[in-house]
C-alpha positions as a Python dict, from the first residue, in 0.01 Angstrom:
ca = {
    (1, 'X'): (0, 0, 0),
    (2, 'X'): (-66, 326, -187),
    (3, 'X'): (-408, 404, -248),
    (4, 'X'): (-554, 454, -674),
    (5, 'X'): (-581, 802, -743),
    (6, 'X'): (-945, 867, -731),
    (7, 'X'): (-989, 570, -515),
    (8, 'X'): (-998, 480, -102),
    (9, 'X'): (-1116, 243, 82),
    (10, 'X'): (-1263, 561, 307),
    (11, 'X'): (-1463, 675, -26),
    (12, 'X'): (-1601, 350, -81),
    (13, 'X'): (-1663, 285, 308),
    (14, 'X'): (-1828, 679, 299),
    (15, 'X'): (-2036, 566, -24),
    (16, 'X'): (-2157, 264, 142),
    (17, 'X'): (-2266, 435, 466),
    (18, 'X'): (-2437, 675, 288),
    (19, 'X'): (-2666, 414, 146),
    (20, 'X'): (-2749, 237, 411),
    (21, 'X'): (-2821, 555, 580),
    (22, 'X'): (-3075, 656, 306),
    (23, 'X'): (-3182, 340, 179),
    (24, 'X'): (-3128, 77, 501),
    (25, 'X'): (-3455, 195, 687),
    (26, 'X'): (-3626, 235, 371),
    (27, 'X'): (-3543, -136, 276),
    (28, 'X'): (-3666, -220, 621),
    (29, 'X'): (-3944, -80, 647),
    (30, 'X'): (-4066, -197, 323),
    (31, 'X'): (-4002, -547, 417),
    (32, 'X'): (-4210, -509, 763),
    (33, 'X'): (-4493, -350, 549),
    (34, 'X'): (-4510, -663, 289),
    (35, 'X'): (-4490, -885, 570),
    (36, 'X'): (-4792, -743, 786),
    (37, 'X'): (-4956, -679, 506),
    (38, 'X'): (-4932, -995, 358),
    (39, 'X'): (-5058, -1154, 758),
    (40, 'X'): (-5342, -906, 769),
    (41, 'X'): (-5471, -968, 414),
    (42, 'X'): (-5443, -1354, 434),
    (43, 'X'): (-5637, -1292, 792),
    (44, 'X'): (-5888, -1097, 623),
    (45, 'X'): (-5958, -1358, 293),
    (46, 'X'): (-5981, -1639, 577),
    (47, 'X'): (-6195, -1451, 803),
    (48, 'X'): (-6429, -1334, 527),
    (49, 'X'): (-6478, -1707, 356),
    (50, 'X'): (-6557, -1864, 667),
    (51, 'X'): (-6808, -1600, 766),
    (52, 'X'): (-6967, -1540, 405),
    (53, 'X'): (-6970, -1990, 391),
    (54, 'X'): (-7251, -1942, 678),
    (55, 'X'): (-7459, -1755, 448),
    (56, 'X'): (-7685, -1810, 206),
    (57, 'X'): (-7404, -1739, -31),
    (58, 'X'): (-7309, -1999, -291),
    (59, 'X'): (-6940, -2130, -211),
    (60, 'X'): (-6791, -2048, -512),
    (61, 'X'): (-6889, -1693, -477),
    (62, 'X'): (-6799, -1699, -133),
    (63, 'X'): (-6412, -1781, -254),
    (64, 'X'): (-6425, -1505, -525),
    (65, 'X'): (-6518, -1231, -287),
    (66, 'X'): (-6257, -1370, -49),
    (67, 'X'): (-5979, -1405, -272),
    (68, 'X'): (-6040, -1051, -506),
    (69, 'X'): (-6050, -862, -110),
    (70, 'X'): (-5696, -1032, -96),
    (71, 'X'): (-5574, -911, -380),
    (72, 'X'): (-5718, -557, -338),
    (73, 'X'): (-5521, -553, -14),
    (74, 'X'): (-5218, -628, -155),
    (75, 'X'): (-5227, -394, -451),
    (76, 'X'): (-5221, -140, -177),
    (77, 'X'): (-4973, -292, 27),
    (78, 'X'): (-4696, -266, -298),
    (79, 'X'): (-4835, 101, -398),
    (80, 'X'): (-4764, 194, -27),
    (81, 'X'): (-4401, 13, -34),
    (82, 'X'): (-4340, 218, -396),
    (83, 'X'): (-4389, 503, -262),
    (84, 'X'): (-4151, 466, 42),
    (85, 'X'): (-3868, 448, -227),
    (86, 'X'): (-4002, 783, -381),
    (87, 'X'): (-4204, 591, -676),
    (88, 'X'): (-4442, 837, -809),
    (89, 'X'): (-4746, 610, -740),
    (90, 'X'): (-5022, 848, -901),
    (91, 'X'): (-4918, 786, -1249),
    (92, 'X'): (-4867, 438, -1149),
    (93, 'X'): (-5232, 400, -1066),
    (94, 'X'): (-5357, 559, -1360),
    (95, 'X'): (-5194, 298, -1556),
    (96, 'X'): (-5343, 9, -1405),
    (97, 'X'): (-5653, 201, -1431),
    (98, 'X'): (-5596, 219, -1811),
    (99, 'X'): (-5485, -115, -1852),
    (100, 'X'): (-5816, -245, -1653),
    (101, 'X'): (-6022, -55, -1882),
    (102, 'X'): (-5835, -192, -2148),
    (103, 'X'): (-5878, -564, -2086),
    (104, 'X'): (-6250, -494, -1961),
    (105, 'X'): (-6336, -377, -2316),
    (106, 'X'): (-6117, -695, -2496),
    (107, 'X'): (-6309, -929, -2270),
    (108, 'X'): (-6650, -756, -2299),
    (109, 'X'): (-6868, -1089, -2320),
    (110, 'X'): (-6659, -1274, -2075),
    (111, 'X'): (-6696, -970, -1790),
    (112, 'X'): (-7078, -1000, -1881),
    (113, 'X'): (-7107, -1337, -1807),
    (114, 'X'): (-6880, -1264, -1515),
    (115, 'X'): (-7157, -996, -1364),
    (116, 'X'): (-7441, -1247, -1451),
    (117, 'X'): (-7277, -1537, -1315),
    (118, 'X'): (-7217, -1352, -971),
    (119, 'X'): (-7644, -1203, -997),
    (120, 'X'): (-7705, -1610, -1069),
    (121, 'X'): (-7514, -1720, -754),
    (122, 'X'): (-7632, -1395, -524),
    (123, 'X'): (-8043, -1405, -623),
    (124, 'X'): (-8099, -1787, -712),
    (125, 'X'): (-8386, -1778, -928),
    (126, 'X'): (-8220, -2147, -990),
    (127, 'X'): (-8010, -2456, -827),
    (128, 'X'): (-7836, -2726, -900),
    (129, 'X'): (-8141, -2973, -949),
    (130, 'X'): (-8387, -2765, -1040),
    (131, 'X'): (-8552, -2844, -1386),
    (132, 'X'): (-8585, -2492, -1586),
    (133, 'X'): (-8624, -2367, -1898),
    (134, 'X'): (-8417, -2124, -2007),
    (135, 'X'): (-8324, -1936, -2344),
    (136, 'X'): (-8564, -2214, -2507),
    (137, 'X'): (-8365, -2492, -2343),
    (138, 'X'): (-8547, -2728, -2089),
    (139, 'X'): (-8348, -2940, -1850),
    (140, 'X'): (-8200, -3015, -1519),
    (141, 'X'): (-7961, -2766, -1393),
    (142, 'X'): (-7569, -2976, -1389),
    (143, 'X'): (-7370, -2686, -1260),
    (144, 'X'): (-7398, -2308, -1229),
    (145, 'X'): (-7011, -2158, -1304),
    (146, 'X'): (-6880, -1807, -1300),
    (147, 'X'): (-6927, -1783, -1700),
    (148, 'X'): (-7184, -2068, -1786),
    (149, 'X'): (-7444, -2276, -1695),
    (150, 'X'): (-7472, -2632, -1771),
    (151, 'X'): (-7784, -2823, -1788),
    (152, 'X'): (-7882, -3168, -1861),
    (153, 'X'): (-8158, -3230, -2106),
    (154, 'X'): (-8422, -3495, -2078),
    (155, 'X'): (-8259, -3715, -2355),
    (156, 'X'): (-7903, -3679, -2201),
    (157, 'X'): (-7772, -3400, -2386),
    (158, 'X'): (-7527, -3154, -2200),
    (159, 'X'): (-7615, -2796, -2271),
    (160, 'X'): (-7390, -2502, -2184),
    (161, 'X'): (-7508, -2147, -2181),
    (162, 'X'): (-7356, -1818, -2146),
    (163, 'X'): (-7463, -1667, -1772),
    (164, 'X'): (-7572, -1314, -1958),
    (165, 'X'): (-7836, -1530, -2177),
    (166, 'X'): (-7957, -1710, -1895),
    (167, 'X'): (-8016, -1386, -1659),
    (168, 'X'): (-8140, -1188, -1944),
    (169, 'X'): (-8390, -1410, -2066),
    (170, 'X'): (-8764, -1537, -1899),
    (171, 'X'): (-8650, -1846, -1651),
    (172, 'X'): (-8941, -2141, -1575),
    (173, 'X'): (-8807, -2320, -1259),
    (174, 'X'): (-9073, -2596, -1235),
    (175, 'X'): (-8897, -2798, -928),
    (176, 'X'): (-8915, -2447, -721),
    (177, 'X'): (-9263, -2520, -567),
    (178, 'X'): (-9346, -2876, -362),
    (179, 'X'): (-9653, -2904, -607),
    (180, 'X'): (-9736, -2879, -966),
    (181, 'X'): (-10076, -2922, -1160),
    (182, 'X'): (-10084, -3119, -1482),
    (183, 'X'): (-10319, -2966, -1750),
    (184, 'X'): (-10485, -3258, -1914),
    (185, 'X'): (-10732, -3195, -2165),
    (186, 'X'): (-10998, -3562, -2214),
    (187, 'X'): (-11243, -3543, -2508),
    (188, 'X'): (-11567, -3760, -2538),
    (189, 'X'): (-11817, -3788, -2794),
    (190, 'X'): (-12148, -3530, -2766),
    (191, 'X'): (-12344, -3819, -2787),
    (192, 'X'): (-12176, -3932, -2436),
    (193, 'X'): (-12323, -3910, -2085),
    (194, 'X'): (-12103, -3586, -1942),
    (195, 'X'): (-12207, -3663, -1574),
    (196, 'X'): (-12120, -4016, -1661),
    (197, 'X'): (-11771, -3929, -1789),
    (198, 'X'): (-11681, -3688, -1495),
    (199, 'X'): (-11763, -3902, -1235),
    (200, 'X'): (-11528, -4231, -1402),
    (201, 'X'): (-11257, -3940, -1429),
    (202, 'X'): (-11266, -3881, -1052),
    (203, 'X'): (-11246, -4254, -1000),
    (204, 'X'): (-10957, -4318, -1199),
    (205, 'X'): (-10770, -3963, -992),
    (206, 'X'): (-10883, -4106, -642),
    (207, 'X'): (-10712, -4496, -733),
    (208, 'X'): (-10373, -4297, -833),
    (209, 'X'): (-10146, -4246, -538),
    (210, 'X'): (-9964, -4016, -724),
    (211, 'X'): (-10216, -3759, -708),
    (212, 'X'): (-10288, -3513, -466),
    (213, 'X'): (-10570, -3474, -280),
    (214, 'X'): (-10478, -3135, -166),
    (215, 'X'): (-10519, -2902, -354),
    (216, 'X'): (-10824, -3080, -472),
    (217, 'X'): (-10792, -3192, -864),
    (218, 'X'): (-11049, -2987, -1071),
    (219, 'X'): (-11273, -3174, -1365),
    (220, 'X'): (-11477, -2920, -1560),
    (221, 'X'): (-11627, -2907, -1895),
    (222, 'X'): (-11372, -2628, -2049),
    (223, 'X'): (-11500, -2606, -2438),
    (224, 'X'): (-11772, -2747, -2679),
    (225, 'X'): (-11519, -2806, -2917),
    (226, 'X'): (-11536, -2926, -3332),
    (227, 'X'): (-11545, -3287, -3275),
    (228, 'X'): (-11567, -3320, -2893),
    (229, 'X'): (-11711, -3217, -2514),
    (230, 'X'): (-11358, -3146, -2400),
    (231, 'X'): (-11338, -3201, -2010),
    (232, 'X'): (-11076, -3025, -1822),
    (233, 'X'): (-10849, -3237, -1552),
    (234, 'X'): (-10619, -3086, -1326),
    (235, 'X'): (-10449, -3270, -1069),
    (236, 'X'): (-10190, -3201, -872),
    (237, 'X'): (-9876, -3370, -785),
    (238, 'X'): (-9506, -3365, -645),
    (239, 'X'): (-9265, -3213, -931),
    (240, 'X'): (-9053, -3516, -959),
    (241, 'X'): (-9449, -3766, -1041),
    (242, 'X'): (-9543, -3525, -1313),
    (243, 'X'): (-9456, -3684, -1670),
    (244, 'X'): (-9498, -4052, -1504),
    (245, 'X'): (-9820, -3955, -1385),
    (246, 'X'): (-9927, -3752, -1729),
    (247, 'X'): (-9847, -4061, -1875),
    (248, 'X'): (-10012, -4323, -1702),
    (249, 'X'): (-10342, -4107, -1663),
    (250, 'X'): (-10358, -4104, -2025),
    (251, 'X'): (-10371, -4443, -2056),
    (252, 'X'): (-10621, -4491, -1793),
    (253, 'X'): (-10887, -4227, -1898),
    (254, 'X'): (-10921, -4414, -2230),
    (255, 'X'): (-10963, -4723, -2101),
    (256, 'X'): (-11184, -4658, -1843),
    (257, 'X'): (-11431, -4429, -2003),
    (258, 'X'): (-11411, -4684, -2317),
    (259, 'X'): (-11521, -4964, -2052),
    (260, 'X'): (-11818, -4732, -1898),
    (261, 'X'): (-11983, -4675, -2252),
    (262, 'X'): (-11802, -4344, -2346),
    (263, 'X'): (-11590, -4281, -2652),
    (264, 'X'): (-11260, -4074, -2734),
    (265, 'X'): (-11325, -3946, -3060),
    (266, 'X'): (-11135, -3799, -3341),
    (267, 'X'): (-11126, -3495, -3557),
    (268, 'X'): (-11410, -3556, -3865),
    (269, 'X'): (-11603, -3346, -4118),
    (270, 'X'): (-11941, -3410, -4218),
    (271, 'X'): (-11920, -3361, -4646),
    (272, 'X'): (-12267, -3313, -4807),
    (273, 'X'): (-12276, -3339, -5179),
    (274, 'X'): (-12563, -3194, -5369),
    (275, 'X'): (-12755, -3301, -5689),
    (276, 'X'): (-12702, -2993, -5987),
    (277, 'X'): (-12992, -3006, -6245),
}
């Protein structure tokens, strides 16, 4: 059979040869790169999650470092595989460079809640459990994310804040310590026996298991106030006894200095009206 002018089998054959000359090891060797560097950064995301889990490190931040290392990895793997085809990789780079800078400025508030969330999880001024209060909030801490926290309110609300308003503002943890002190304030009348009224104070604190004996509870006289001797009582107790405690003390101070001859009295103003000729 004649061969097309301007066409042969040996051209095409020639054309073909040519290719896989140039290109074949190129293809290749771009394959064996993907593929070890796919195996070494899988190795390396495995390797570092188990070893950051047996730190102190929270889990989920544990996974992000492990999984954005894997990613980093195989960025360079493909820049390295473009440029074995003679992709100019430099302007390449400086594109995903723009385009990061980009999105960073679009999501502004999200990356800063990013950043804050990761300073939560790494220095822990908080935990899941802790009660806080936090950007005027107070409540039990539900879950600490990447971009919020959630807490849990006395009355059963569900509060979510943004991480950069909890790390920016002043955080009270009051679960951190094993102890807090309640600061109780009991007023009696200045007509009352003071020694008499201390000493049925550190009655009713020694009957209530709930309290402490160490650190020792302090009862003081703190102010000669308008109305009142006001008597300062500070016990201390386990985080998780302090409003039951608070509350039952209360009640017992009243009714056990009303039943040893003192009184709780209330605000009052003497009025004195005089005669005008």
């Amino acid at each position: 059979m004649p061969e097309n002018e301007g066409f042969s089998l040996t051209t095409v054959w020639n054309t073909i040869t040519e290719a896989l000359s140039t290109w074949g090891l190129k293809v290749v060797a771009a394959i064996v790169v993907l593929i070890i560097g796919l195996i070494v950064a899988r190795a390396v995301r495995r390797s570092m999650g188990r070893r950051l889990g047996k730190t102190k490190l929270d889990n989920t931040l544990a996974l992000f470092f492990a999984a954005l290392t894997y990613y980093l990895l195989m960025t360079v793997v493909v820049i390295f595989v473009l440029g074995l085809f003679g992709i100019e990789t430099t302007s390449l780079v400086a594109v995903i460079g723009a385009a990061g800078l980009a999105i960073g400025l679009a999501l502004q508030g999200a990356l800063s809640n990013f950043a804050a969330g990761v300073m939560l999880l790494v220095f822990r001024p908080l935990k899941v459990g802790d009660m806080v209060e936090v950007a005027g909030v107070v409540g039990v801490v539900a879950e600490i994310g990447m971009f919020s926290m959630k807490l849990d309110t006395p009355d059963n609300i569900r509060v979510n804040l943004p991480n950069s308003k909890v790390y920016g503002d002043v955080v009270k943890n009051f679960t951190h310590h094993q102890t807090r002190r309640n600061d109780m304030v009991v007023g009696i009348s200045y007509t009352d026996d003071i020694g008499r009224a201390i000493e049925t104070i550190e009655k009713v604190i020694e009957a209530e298991p709930r309290a402490l004996k160490d650190p020792a509870p302090q009862i003081a006289v703190g102010e000669l106030g308008d109305s009142s001797v006001n008597i300062l009582v500070r016990p201390w107790c386990k985080p998780a006894d302090y409003f039951s405690l608070r509350f039952d003390l209360t009640r017992r101070f009243k009714e056990e200095l009303e039943a040893a001859g003192c009184s709780i009295p209330f605000p009052q103003q003497d009025v004195h009206l005089h005669r005008i000729a």
